[in-house]
Each structure stands twice: as structure tokens, then as C-alpha cells.
Phi, psi and omega in degrees: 000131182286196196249024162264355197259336184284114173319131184091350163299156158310313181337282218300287169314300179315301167317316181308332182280318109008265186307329193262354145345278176308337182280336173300319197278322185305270194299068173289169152005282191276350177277313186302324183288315175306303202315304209277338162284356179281327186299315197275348147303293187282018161086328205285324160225166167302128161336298208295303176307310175287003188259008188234332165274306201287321177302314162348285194283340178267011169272311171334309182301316203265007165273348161297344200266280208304329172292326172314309198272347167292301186332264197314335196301307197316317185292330191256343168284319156291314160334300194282301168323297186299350207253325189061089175227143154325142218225175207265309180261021141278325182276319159329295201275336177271343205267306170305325144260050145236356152271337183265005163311301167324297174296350181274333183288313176303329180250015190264152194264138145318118160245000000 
């Protein structure tokens, strides 16, 4: 089985993160806040209940949000590992001794 195909692939993960992304982004703040004065118009909850499901849920969100961005973080990082890519302050840290090499070859005399 390739390793786009394997349960539990970065692909397989990385699409799932994708999706529930998007599903999040659908049920926003104000969409939830519609939802729930519709619920309270039609009887089906309390003012006082429904200000307490949207605090709820949007607390709720930003702990799904924050748990989401460890997930990809996690994700993009076993990615990255896996590809053996140079990371930005490692290529920093090599472009900085090689400029100062540079400068040592410049003031050492020719022989």
C-alpha cells in the first residue's frame, strides 16, 4: 500500500484538518448567534439559555481552533522531518558562518 493510501497518512491526516477547518469556518460567531435567536423565537429555548449555548459554543470553538493548530502544527512538522528540509534558522546560522569565513579569507594575505 503507498504511503498516500495508509490510514493515518500526513495526506490522510492533513486532508481531515482541511475539512473540519472548513466546517468550523461555515459555523461561525454569527452564524451560531442566528441559529440560536431562531431557536428562541420559535420557543424552543430561553433568551437566558440561548446566551449561554452560543457562550458555550464559542468557547467551545476556540478550544477546537486551538486544539486544530497543535494537530497541523504536529502535522507539518513530521512533513517536514520527513522531506529533510532545512529549517529557516538553521540556513540562517549556516549563511552567517559563511559570511564570516568570507570575511577571514579577506583579511588573511595571499600567499
Amino acid at each position: 500500500m503507498s504511503e498516500e493510501h495508509k490510514p493515518g497518512s500526513w495526506r490522510e491526516l492533513l486532508e481531515k484538518t482541511v475539512e473540519l477547518g472548513l466546517g468550523a469556518a461555515l459555523l461561525t460567531a454569527d452564524s451560531l448567534k442566528k441559529l440560536v435567536d431562531d431557536l428562541v423565537k420559535r420557543g424552543s429555548l430561553t433568551k437566558e439559555e440561548g446566551q449561554r449555548l452560543v457562550s458555550h459554543m464559542v468557547e467551545r470553538g476556540k478550544g477546537q481552533k486551538e486544539r486544530m493548530e497543535e494537530f497541523v502544527s504536529e502535522v507539518v512538522e513530521r512533513a517536514l522531518e520527513k522531506a529533510d528540509l532545512a529549517r529557516r534558522h538553521r540556513v540562517e546560522e549556516l549563511e552567517r558562518r559563511v559570511a564570516e569565513l568570507e570575511e577571514e579569507l579577506k583579511r588573511r594575505p595571499l600567499a
